[in-house]
C-alpha positions as CSV (number, residue, x, y, z in Angstrom):
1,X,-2.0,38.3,-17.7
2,X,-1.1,35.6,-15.7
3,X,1.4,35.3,-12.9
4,X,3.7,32.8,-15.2
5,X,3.6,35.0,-17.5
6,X,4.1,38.2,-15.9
7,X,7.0,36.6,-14.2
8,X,8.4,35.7,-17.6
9,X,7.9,38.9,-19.0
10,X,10.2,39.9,-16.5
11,X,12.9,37.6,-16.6
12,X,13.2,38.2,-20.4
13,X,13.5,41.9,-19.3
14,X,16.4,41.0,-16.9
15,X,18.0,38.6,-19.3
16,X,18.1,41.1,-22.4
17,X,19.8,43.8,-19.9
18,X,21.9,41.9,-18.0
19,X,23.3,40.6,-21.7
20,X,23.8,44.3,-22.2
21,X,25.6,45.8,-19.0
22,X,27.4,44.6,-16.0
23,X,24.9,43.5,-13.2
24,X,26.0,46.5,-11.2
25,X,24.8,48.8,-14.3
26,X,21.2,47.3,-14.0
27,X,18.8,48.3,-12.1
28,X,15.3,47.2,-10.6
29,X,14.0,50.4,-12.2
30,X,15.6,49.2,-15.5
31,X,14.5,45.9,-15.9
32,X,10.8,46.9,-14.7
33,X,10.6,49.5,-18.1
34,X,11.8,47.2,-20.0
35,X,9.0,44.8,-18.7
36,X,6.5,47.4,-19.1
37,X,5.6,46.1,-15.4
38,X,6.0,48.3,-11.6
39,X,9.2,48.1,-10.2
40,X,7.0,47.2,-6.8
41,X,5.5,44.4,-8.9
42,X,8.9,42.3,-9.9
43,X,9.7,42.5,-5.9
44,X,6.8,40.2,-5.7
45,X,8.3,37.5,-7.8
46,X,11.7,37.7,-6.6
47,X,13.3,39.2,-3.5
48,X,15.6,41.5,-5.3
49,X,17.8,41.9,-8.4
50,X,20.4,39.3,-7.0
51,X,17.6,36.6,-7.4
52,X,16.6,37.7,-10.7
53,X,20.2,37.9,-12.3
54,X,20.1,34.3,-10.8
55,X,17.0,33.0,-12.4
56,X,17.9,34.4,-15.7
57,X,21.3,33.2,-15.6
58,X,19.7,29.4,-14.4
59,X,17.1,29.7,-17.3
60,X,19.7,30.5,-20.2
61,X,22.6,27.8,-18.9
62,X,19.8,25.4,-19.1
63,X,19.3,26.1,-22.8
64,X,23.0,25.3,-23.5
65,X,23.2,22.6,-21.1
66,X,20.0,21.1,-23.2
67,X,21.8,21.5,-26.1
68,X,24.7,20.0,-24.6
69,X,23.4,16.9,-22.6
70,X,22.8,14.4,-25.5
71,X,26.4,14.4,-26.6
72,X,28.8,12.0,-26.1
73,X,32.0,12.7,-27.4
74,X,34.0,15.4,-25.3
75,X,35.4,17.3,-29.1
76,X,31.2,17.3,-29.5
77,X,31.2,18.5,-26.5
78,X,33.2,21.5,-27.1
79,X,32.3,22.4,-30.3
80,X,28.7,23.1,-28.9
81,X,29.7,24.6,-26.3
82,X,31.4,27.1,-28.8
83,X,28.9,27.4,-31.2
84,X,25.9,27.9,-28.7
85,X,28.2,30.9,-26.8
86,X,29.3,32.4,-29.8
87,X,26.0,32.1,-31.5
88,X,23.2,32.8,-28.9
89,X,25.5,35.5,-27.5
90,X,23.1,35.9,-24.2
91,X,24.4,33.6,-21.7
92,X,28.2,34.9,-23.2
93,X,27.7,38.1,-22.6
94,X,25.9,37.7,-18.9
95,X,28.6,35.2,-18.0
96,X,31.6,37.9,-19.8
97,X,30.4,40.6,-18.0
98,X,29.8,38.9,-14.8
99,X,33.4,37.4,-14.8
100,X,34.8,40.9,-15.7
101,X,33.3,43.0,-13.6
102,X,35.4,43.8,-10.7
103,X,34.9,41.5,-7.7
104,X,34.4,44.6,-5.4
105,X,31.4,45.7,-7.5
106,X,29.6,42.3,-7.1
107,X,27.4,42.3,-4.1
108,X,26.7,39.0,-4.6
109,X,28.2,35.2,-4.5
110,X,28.4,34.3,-8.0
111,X,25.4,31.2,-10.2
112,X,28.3,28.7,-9.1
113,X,25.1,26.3,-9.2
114,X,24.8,27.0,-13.1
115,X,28.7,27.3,-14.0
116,X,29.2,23.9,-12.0
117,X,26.6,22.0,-14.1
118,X,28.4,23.1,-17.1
119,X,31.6,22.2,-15.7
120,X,29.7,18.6,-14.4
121,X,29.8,17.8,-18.5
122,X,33.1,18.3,-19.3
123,X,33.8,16.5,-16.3
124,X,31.7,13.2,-16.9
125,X,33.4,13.2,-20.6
126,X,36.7,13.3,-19.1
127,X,36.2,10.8,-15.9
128,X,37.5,7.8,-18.3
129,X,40.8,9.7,-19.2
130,X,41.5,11.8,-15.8
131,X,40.0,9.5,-12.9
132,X,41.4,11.2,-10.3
133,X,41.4,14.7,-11.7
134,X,38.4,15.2,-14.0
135,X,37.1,17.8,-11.9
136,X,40.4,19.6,-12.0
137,X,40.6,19.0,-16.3
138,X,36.9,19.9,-16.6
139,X,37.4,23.6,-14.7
140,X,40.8,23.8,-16.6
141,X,38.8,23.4,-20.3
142,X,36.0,25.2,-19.4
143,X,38.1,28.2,-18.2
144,X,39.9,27.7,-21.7
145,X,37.0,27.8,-23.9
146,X,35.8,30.7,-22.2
147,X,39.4,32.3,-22.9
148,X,39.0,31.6,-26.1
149,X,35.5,33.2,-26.7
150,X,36.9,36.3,-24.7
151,X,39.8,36.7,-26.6
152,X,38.7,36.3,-30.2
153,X,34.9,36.5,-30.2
154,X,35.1,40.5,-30.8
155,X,38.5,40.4,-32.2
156,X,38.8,43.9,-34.3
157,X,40.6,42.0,-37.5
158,X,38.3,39.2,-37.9
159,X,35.0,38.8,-39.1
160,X,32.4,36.5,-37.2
161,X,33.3,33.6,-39.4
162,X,36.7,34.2,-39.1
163,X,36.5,34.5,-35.4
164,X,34.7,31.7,-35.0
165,X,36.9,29.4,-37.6
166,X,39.9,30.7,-35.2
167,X,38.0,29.6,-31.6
168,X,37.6,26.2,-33.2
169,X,40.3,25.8,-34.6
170,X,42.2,26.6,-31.1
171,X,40.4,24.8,-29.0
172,X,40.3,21.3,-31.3
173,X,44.1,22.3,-31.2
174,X,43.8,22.3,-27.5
175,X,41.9,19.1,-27.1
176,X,44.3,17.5,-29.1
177,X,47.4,18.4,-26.4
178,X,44.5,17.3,-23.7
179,X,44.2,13.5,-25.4
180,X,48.0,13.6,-26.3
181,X,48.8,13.8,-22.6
182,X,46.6,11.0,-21.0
């Protein structure tokens, strides 16, 4: 095999686990049986597990921020933003467990780099409307949406349509008090 695509191998290992369990309930040891590959061999791709969780966490925010970048209106915006998290699932659950997991547990500074080109959308659709405080608005949505997904995308009572139908309906409910108050 090839080093790219032993290194791939790999990273799909650690992205399918780390969409499973907290990053503190994954090992090196894990991730290299689910690669099929030496634990000894994934240390010479990446320094440790920190730098993996990062790669795989930069690899699947640029899918969504792919799907994302071509839009132009902010409620287009958010809709994808929705649909791809509640959809794909992967980078919501890395980013949900992540965010949950106790600060204490996390021996590590967070992917701001990935969470801040997300944010960097929301904030370049809102610039026009917020001039002084997109940035603020931006962190404000995106911390909503992800509320949102948290909240309702497992709700016990609905089904997936249903919770999905509910997370859009809230948050165009939402971006209708955001555009009501410029």
């Amino acid at each position: 095999m090839k080093r790219e695509e032993k290194k791939q191998i790999m990273i799909d290992a650690a992205v399918h686990l780390f969409s499973k369990k907290s990053f503190s309930d994954v090992s090196i040891r894990d991730i290299a049986k689910k690669a099929e590959v030496s634990p000894a061999l994934i240390y010479k791709y990446f320094n440790d597990q920190q730098h993996l969780y990062a790669e795989a966490m930069k690899i699947e925010a640029q899918k969504l921020l792919d799907r994302l970048s071509p839009l132009e209106q902010l409620d287009e915006l958010v809709e994808q933003y929705i649909l791809h998290m509640f959809n794909e699932d992967v980078l919501y659950q890395m980013m949900a467990y992540f965010m949950l997991e106790g600060a204490g547990k996390r021996p590590f500074t967070p992917p701001y780099k990935e969470v801040s080109k997300l944010i960097k959308h929301f904030e370049y659709k809102l610039q026009p409307f917020y001039p002084l405080d997109a940035r603020k608005e931006a962190q404000l949505i995106f911390s909503t949406l992800n509320g949102l997904l948290i909240s309702y995308k497992n709700y016990p009572t609905l089904t997936n349509e249903e919770a999905l139908d509910h997370i859009l309906t809230l948050s165009a409910r939402y971006l209708s008090h955001l555009q009501t108050n410029t």
